[in-house]
C-alpha positions as CSV (number, residue, x, y, z in Angstrom):
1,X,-99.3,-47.6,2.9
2,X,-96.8,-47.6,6.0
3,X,-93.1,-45.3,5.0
4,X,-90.6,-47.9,6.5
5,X,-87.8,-45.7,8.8
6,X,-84.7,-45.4,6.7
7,X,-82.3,-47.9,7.7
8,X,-78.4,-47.2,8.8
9,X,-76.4,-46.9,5.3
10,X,-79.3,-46.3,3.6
11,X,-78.4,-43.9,0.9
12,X,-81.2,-42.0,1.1
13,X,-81.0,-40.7,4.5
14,X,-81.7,-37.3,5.3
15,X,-77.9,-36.5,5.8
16,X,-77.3,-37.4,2.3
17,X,-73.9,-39.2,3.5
18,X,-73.3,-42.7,4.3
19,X,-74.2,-43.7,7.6
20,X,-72.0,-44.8,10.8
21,X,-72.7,-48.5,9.7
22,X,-71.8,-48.7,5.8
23,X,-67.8,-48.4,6.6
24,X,-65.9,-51.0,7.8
25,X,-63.7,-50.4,11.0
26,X,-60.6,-49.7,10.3
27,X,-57.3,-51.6,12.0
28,X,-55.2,-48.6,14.4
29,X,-52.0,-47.5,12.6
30,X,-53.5,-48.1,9.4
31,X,-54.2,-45.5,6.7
32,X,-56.0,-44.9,3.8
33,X,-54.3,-44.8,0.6
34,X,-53.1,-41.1,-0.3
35,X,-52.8,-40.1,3.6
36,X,-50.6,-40.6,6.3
37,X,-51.3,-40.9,10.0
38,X,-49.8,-38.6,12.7
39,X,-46.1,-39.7,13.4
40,X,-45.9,-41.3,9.6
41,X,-44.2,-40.8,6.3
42,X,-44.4,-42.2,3.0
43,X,-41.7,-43.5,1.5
44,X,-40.1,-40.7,-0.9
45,X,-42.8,-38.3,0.2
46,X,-41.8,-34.4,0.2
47,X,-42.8,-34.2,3.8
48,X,-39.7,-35.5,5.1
49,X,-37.5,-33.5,6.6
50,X,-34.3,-35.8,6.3
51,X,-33.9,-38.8,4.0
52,X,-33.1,-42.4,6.0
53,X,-30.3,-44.7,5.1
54,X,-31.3,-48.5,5.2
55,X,-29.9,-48.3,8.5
56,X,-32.5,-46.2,9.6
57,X,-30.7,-43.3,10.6
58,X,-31.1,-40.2,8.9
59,X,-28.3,-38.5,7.0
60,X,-28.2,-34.8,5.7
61,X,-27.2,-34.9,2.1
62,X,-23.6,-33.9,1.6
63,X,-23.0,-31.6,-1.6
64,X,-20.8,-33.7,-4.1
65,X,-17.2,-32.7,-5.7
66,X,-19.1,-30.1,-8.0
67,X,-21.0,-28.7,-5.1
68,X,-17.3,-27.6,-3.1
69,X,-16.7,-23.5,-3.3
70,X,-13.1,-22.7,-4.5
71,X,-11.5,-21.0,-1.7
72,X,-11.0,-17.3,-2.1
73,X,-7.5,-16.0,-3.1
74,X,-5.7,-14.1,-0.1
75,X,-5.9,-10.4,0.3
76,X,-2.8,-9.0,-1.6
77,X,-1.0,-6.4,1.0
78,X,1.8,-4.6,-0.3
79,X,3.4,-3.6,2.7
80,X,4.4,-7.3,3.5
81,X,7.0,-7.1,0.4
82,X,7.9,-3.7,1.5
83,X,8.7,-3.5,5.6
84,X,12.1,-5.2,5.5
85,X,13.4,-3.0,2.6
86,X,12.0,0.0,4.0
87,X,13.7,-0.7,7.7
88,X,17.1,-0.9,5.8
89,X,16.8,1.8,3.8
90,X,15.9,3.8,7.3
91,X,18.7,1.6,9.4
92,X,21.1,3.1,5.9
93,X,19.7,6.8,6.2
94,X,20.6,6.6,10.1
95,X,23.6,5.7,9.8
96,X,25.2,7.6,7.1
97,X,23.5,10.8,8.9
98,X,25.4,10.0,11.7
99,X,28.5,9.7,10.0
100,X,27.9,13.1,8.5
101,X,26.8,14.3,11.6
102,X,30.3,13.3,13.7
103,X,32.5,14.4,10.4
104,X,30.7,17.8,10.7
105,X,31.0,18.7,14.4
106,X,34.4,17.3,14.7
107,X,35.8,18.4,11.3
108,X,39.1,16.7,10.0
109,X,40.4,16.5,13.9
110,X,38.0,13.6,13.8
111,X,39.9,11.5,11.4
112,X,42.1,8.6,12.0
113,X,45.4,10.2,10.9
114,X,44.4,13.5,11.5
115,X,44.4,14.1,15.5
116,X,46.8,16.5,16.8
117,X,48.1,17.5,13.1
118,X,48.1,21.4,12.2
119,X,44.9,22.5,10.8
120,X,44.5,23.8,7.1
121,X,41.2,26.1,7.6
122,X,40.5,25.5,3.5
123,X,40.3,21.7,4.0
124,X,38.5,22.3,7.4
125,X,36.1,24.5,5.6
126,X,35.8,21.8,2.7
127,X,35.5,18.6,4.7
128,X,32.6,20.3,6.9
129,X,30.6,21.0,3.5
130,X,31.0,17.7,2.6
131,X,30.2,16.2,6.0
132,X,26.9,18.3,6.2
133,X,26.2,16.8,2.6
134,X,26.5,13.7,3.7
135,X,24.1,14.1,6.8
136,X,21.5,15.3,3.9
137,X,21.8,12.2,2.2
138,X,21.6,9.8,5.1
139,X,18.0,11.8,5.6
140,X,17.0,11.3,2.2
141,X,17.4,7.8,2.8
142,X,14.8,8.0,5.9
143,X,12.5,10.6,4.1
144,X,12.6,7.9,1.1
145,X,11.9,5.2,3.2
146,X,9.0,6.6,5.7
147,X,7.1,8.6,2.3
148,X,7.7,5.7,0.1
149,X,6.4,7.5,-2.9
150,X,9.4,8.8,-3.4
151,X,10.8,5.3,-4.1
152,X,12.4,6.5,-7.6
153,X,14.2,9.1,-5.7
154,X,16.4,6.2,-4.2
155,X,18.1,5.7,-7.8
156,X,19.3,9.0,-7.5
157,X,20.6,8.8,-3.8
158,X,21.9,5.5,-4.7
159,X,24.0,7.3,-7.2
160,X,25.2,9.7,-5.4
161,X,26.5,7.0,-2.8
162,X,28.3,4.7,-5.4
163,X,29.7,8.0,-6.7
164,X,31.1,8.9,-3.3
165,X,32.8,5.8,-3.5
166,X,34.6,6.2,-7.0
167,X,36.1,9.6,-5.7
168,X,37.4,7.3,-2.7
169,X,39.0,5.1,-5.3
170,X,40.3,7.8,-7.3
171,X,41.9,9.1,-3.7
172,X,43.4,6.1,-3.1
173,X,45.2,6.0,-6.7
174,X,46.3,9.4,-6.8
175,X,47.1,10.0,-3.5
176,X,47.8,6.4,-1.5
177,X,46.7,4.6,0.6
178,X,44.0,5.5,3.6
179,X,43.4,4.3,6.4
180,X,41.3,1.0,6.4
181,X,37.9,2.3,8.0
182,X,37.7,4.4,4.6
183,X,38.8,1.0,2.6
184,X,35.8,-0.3,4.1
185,X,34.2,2.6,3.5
186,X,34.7,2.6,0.3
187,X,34.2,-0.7,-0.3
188,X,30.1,-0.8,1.2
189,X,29.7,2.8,-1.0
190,X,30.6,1.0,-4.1
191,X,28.2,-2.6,-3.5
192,X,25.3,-1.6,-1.7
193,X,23.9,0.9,-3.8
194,X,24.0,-1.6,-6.7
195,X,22.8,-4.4,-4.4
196,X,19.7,-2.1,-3.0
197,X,18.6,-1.1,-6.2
198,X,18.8,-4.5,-7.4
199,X,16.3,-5.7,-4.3
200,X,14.2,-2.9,-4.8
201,X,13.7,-3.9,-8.9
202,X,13.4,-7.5,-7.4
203,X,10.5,-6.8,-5.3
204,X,8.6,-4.8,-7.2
205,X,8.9,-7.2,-9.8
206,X,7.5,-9.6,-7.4
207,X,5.3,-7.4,-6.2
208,X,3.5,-7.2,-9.7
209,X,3.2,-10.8,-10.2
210,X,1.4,-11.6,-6.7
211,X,-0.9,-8.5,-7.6
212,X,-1.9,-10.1,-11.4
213,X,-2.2,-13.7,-9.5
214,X,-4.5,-12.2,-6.8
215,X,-6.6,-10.4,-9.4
216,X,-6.9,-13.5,-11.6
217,X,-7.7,-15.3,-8.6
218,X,-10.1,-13.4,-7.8
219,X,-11.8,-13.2,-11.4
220,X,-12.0,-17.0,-11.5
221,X,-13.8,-17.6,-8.4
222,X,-16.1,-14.7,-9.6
223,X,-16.6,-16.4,-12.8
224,X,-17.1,-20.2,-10.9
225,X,-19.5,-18.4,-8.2
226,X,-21.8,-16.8,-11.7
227,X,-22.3,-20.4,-13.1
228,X,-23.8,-21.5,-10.7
């Protein structure tokens, strides 16, 4: 008995795999089913980088309206509510120091009416006091202003102004009428310490609001970002 050589695609073959002639040839740029070629993708397959639009161009996917971050609530700085206030209450100080200051050196020669008259040495020794009061106050103003934790100090101050003022009324009743610069005088010492206390209440007032808003601002874009 003769062994017949194996044949090509014989089964039994000693490499125990199907020979170079039991496969058909396959077509180029074709593919088996469950592989891709080089250069390839399946359609829906997790190997492509970017989806294509039936135009064929690709398009990165664009987060919808529950994707979008809130925006973040703005920084709340309390020296923007402050700066204006604080440059009139120094602008104030300044000047009423100065006043003081002139009334001091120049004692009651440096009055209107008062140029060339005798002198009484107890009112010269009493408008002095006063004038170097006043120069303390106008630096209280500035001290208030520049070390702002002294802001409750300015009620006090403020008083003292407005006060100032009534004792120019009462002047004016009991002993006639001055000249006009103290009418006008009188006039600013009686409103603007009302009206600069009522725009310092006013802003920290406002003040407090932004700071709640900015903190629940704040809280809610913490609370969106965690449910995510």
């Amino acid at each position: 008995m003769s062994n017949a050589a194996p044949t090509p695609g014989d089964r039994n073959s000693p490499s125990g795999t199907d020979g170079p002639g039991s496969q058909a040839p396959k077509a180029p740029g074709t593919s088996a089913p469950g592989t891709s070629a080089p250069g390839t993708s399946t359609p829906g397959g997790s190997d492509s980088p970017t989806r294509r639009t039936q135009s064929g161009k690709p398009s990165a996917g664009k987060p919808g309206r529950a994707g979008k971050q809130p925006k973040a609530a703005k920084p709340y700085k309390s020296s923007d509510d402050w700066g204006v206030f604080r440059a009139v209450v120094i602008g104030v100080g300044i000047l009423v120091a100065g006043f003081g200051l002139y009334n001091l050196i120049t004692g009651t020669a440096g009055l209107p009416d008062g140029a060339g008259g005798e002198v009484n040495p107890t009112l010269e020794s009493q408008y002095r006091f006063f004038a170097a009061m006043m120069v303390g106050v106008g630096a209280a103003f500035v001290a208030i202003a520049v070390k702002f934790q002294w802001a409750n100090m300015l009620w006090l101050v403020c008083l003292m102004v407005f006060l100032g003022g009534i004792g120019r009324v009462l002047s004016w009743a009991f002993s006639g009428t001055p000249h006009f610069t103290f009418i006008v005088l009188m006039i600013v010492e009686l409103a603007f310490p009302p009206a600069l206390l009522v725009w310092h209440r006013f802003i920290a007032k406002t003040s407090d609001l932004r700071r709640e808003y900015s903190q629940q601002a704040g809280g809610d874009t913490g609370i969106a970002g965690g449910s995510r």
